[in-house]
Backbone as CSV, one residue per row, in Angstrom:
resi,resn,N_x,N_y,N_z,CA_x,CA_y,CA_z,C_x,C_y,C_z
1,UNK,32.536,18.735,10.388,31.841,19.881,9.870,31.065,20.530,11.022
2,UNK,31.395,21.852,11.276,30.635,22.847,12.276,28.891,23.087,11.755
3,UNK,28.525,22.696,12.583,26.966,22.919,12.740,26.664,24.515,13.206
4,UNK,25.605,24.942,12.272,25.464,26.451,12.369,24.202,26.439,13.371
5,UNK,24.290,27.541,14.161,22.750,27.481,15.429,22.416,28.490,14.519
6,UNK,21.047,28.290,13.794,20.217,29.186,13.075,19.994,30.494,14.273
7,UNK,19.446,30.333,14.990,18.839,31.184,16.347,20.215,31.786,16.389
8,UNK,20.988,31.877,16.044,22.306,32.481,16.589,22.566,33.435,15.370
9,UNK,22.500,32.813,14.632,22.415,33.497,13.157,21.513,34.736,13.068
10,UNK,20.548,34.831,13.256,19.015,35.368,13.432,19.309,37.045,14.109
11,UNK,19.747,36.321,15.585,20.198,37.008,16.395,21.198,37.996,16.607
12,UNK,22.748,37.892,15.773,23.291,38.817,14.844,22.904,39.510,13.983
13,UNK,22.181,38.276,12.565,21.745,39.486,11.724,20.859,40.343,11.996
14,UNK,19.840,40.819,13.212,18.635,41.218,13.364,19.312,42.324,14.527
15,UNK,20.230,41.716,14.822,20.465,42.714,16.624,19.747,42.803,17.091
16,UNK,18.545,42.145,17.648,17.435,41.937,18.833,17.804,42.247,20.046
17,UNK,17.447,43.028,21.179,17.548,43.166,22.236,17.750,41.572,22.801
18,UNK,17.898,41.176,23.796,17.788,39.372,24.506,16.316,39.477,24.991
19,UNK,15.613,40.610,25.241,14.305,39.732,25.459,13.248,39.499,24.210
20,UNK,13.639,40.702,23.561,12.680,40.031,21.788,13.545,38.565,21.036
21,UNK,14.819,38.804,21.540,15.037,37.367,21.171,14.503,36.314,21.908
22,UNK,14.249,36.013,22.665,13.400,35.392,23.156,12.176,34.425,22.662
23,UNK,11.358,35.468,22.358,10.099,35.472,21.499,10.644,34.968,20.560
24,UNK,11.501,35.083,19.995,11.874,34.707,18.134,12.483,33.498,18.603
25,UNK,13.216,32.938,20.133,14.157,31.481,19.397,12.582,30.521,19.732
26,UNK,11.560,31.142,20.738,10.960,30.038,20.944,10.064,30.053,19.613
27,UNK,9.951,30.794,19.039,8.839,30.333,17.502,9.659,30.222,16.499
28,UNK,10.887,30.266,16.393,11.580,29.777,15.709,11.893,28.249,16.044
29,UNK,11.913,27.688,17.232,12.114,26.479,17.743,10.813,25.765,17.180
30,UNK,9.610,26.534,17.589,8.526,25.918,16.771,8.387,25.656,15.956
31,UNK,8.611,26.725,14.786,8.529,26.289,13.622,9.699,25.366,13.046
32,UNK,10.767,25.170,13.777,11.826,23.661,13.400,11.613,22.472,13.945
33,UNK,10.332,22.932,15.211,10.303,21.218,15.262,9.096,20.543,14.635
34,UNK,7.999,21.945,14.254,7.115,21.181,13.108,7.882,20.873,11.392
35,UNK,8.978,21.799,11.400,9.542,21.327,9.996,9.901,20.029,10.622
36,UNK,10.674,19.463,11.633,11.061,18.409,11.929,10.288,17.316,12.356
37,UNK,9.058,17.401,12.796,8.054,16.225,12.533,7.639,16.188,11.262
38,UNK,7.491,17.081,10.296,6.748,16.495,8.619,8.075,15.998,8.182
39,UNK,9.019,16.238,8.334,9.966,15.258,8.074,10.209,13.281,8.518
40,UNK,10.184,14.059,9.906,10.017,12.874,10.058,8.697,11.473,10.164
41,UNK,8.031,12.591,9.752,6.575,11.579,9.118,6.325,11.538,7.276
42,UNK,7.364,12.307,7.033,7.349,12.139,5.448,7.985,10.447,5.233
43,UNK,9.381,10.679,6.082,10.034,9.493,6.282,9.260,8.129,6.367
44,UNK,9.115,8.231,7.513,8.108,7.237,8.171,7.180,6.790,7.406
45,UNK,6.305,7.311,6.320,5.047,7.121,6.010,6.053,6.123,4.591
46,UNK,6.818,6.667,4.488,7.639,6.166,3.096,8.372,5.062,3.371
47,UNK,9.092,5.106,4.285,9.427,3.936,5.144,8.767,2.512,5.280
48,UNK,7.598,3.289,6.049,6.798,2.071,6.777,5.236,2.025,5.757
49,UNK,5.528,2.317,4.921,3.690,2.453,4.147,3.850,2.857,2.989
50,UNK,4.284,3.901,2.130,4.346,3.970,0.975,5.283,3.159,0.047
51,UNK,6.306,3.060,0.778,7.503,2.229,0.071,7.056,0.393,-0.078
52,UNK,6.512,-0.221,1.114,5.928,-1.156,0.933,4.961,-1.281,0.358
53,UNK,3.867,-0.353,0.484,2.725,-0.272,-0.501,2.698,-1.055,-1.699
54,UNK,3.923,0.254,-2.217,4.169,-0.061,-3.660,4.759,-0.760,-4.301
55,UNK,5.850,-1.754,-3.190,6.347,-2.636,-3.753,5.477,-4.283,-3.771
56,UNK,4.600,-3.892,-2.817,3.423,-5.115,-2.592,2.628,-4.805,-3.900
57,UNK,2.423,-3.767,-4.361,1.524,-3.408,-5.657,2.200,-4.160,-6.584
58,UNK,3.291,-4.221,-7.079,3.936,-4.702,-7.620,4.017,-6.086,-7.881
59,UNK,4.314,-6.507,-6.768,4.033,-8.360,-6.357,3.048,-8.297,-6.588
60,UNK,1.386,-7.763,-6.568,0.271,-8.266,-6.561,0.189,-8.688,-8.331
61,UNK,0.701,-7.187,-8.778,0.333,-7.484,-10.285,1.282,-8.775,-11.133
62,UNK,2.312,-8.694,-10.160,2.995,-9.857,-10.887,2.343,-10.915,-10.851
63,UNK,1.729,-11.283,-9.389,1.367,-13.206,-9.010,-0.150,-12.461,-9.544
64,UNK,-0.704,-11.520,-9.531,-1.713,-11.794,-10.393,-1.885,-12.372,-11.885
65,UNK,-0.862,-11.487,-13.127,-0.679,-12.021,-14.120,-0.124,-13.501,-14.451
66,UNK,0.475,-13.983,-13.149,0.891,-15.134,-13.480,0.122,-16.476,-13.065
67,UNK,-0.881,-15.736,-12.209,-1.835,-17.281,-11.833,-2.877,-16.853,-13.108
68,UNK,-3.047,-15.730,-13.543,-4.082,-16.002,-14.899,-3.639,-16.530,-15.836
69,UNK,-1.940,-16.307,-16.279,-1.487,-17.251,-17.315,-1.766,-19.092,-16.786
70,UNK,-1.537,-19.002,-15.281,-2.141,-20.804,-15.568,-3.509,-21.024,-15.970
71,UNK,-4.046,-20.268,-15.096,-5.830,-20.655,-15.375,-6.302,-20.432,-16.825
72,UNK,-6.000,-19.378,-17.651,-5.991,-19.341,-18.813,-5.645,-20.864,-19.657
73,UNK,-4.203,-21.109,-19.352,-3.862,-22.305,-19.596,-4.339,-23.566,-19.707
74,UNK,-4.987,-23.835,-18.008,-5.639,-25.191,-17.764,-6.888,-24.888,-18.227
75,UNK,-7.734,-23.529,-18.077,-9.582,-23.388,-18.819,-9.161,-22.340,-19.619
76,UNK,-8.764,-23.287,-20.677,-8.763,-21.610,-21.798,-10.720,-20.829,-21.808
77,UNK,-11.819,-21.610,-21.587,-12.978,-21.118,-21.986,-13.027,-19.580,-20.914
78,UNK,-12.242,-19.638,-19.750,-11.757,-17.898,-19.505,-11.626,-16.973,-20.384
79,UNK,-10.745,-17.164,-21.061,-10.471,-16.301,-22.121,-11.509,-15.728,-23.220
80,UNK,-12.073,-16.803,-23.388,-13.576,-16.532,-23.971,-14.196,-15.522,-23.197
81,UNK,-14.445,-15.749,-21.518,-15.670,-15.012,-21.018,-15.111,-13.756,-20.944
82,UNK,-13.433,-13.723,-20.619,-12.917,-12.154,-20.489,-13.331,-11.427,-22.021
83,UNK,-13.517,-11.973,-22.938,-13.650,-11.193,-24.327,-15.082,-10.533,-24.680
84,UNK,-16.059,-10.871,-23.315,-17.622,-10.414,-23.415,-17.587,-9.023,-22.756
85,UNK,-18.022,-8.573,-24.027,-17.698,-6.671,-24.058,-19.254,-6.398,-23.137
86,UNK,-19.911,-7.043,-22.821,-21.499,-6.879,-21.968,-21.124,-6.463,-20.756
87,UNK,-19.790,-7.364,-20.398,-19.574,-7.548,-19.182,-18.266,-6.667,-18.602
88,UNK,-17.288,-7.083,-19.744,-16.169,-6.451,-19.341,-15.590,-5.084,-20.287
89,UNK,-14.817,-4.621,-20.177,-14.575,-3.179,-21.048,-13.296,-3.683,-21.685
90,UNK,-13.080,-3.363,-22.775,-11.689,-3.759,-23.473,-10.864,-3.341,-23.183
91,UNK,-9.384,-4.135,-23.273,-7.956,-2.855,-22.645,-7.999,-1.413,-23.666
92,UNK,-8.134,-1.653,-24.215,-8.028,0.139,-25.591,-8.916,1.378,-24.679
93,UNK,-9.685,0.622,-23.667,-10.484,1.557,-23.099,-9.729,2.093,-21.905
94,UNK,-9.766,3.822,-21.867,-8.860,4.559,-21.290,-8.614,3.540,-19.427
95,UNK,-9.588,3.812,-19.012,-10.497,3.115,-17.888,-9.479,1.914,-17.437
96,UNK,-9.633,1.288,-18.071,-8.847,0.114,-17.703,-7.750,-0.021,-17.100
97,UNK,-6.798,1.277,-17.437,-5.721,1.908,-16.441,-5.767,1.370,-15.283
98,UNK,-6.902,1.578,-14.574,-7.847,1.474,-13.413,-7.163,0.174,-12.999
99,UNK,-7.190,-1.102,-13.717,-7.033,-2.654,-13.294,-5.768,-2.308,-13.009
100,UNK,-4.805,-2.029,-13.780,-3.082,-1.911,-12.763,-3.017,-0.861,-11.782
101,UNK,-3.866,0.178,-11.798,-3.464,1.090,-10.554,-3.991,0.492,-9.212
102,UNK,-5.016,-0.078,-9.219,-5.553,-1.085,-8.291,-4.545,-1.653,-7.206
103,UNK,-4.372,-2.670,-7.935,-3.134,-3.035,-6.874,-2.033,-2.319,-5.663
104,UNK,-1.846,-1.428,-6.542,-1.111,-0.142,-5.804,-1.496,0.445,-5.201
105,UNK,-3.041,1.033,-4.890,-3.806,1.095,-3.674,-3.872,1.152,-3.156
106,UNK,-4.383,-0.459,-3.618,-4.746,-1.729,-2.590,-3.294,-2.150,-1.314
107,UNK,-2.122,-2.046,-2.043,-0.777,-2.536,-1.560,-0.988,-0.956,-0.426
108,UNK,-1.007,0.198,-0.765,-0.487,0.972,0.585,-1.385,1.499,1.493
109,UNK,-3.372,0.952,1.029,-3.886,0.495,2.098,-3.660,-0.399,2.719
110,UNK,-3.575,-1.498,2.477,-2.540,-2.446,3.800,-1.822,-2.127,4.853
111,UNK,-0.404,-1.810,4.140,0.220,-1.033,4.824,-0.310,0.062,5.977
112,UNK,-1.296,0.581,5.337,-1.882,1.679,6.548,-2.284,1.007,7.685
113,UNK,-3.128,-0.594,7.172,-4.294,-1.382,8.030,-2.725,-2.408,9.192
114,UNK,-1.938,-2.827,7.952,-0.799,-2.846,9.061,-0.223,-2.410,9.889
115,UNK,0.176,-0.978,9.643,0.889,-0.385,10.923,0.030,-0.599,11.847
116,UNK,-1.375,0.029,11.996,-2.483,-0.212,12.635,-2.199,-1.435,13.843
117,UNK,-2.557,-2.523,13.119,-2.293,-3.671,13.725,-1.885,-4.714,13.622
118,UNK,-0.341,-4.468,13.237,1.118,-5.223,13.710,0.793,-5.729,15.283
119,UNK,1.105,-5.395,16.293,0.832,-5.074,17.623,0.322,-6.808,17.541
120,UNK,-0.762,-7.084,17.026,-1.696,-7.818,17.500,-1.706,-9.152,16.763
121,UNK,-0.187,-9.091,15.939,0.107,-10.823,15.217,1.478,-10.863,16.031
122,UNK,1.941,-11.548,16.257,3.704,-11.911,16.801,3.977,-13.193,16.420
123,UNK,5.092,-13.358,16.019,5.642,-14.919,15.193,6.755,-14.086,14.087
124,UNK,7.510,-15.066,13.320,8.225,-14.462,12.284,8.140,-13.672,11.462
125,UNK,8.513,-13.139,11.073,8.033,-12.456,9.170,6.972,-12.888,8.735
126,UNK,7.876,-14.226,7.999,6.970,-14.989,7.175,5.740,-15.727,7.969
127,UNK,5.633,-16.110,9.036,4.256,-16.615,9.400,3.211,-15.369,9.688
128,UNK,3.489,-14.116,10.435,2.980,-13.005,10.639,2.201,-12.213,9.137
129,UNK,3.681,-12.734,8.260,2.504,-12.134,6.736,1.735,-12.810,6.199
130,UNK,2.339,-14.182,6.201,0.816,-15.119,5.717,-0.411,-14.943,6.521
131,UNK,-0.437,-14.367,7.897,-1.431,-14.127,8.546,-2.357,-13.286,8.185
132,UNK,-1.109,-11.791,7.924,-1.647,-10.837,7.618,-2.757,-10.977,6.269
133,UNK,-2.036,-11.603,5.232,-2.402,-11.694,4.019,-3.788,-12.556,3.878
134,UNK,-3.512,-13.826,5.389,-4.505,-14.729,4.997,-6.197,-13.578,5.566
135,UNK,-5.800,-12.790,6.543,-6.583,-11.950,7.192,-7.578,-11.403,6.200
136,UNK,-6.569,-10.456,5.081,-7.160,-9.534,4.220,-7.943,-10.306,3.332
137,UNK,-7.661,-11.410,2.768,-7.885,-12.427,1.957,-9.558,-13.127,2.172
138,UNK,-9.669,-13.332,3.592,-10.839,-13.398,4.033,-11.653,-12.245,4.002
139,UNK,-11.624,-10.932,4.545,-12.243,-9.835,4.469,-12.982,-9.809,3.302
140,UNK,-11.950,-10.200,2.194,-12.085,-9.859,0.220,-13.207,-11.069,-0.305
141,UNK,-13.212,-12.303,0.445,-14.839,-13.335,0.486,-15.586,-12.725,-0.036
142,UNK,-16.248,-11.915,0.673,-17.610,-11.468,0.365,-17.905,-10.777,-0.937
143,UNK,-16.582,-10.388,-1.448,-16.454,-9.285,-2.688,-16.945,-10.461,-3.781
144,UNK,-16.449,-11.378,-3.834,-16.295,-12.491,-4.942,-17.798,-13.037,-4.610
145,UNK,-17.964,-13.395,-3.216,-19.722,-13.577,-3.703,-20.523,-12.901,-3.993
146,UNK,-20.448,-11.614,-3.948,-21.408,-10.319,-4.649,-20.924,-10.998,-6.018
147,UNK,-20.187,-11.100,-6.536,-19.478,-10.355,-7.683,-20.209,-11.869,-8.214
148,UNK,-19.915,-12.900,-7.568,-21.081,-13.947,-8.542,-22.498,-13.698,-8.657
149,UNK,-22.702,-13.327,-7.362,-24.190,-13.213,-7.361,-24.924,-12.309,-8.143
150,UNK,-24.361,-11.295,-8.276,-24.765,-9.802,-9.043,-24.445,-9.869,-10.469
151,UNK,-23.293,-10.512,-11.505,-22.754,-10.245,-12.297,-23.032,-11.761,-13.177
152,UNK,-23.380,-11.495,-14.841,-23.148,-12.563,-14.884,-22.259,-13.234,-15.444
153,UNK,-21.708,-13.999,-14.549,-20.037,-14.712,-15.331,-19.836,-15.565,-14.131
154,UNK,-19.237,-16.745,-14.697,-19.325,-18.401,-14.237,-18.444,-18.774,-12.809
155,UNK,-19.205,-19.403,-12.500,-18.466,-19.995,-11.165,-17.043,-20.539,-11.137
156,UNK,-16.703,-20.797,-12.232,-15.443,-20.896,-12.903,-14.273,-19.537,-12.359
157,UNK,-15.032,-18.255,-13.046,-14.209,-17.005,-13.241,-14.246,-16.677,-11.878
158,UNK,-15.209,-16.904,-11.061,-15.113,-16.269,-9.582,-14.306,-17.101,-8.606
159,UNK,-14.181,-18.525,-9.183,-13.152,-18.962,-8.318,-11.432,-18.567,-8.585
160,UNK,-11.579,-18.520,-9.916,-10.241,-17.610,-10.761,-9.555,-16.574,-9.996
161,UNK,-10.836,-16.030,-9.930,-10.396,-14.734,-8.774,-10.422,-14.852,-7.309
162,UNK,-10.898,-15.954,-6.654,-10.639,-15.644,-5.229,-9.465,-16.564,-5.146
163,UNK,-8.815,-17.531,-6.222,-7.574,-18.050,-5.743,-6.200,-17.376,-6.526
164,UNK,-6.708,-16.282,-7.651,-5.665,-15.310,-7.733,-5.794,-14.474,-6.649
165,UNK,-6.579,-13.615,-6.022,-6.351,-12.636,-4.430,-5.656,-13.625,-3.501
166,UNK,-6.101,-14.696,-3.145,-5.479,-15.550,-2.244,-3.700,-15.469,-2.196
167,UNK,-3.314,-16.042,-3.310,-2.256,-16.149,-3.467,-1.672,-14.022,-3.783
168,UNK,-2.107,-13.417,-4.342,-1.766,-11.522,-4.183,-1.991,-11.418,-2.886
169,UNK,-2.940,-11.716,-1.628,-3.025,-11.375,-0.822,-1.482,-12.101,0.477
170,UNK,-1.403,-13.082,-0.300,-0.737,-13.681,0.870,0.953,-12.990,0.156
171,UNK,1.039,-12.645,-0.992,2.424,-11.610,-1.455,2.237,-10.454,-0.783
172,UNK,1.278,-10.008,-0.911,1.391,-8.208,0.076,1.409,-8.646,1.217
173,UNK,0.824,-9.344,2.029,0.883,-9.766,3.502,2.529,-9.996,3.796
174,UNK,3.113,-10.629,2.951,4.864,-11.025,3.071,5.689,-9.704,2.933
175,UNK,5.342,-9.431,1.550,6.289,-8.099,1.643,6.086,-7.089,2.771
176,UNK,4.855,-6.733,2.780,4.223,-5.553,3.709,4.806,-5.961,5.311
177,UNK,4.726,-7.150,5.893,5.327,-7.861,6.747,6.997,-7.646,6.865
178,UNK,7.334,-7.819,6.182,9.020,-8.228,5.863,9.230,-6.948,5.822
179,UNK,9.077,-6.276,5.044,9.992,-4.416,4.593,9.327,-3.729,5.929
180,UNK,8.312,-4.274,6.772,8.346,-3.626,8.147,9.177,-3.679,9.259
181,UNK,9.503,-5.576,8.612,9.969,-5.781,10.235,11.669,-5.961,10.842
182,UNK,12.346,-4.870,9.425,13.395,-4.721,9.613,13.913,-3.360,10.600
């Protein structure tokens, strides 16, 4: 298939003298190679950050729901404290949306904090994302001790949650890792 030179095109239909053409291929060149960088950063961003993002969002909410079905399991008295309307807001409440969009976020800030600094882990996939993950995982500490200290609900529920992030953190660290480092 013959490739058409736009600038050539232009240049017929317009009948420009050659020196006003001129003027027109170089801002016409301009304006195709900024169409051609938002392209190729539309790509890129989807590529390397949105596409992982969201598929780490994904994994988070999964190994999230599924380490609460154990803990639920082994301390049902969780289930109790999640049902204290003082503390927490019911799912019927619009808001709550909020708890699954979270993840998704959370998954293509990573990604951003990854591209960032990839550079500065080297090893496999999989050891590089457990890194990554174990990285973010630590950062997220301090959240869970506010969140005891400030809130009231049991040392129980706050460990609930820093070994459900643990294990979400170390899934986005893998995926986010892996769908990069192909």
């Amino acid at each position: 298939m013959r490739r058409v030179n736009p600038i050539k095109v232009i240049e017929k239909v317009l009948s420009f003298p050659k020196s006003s053409c001129k003027i027109i291929r170089k801002l016409f060149n301009l304006i195709l190679s900024k169409y051609y960088r938002k392209i190729f950063m539309e790509v890129f961003y989807m590529k390397k950050v949105i596409g992982p993002g969201i598929v780490a969002g994904v994994g988070m909410v999964v190994v999230g729901w599924l380490v609460s079905l154990v803990f639920g399991k082994i301390f049902p008295s969780l289930a109790i404290e999640y049902q204290n309307i003082a503390i927490f807001r019911p799912w019927s409440d619009p808001l709550m949306y909020l708890y699954i969009l979270a993840p998704f976020v959370l998954g293509i800030a990573l990604a951003i904090v990854w591209d960032k600094v990839k550079t500065h882990l080297s090893g496999s996939a999989f050891k590089t994302g457990i890194s990554f993950g174990l990285f973010y995982w630590l950062v997220s500490l301090s959240g869970m001790i506010i969140s005891y200290g400030s809130f009231k609900i049991s040392l129980l529920m706050t460990i609930s949650w820093t070994v459900t992030g643990l294990f979400q953190a170390l899934v986005a660290g893998l995926i986010i890792v892996s769908m990069n480092s192909k």
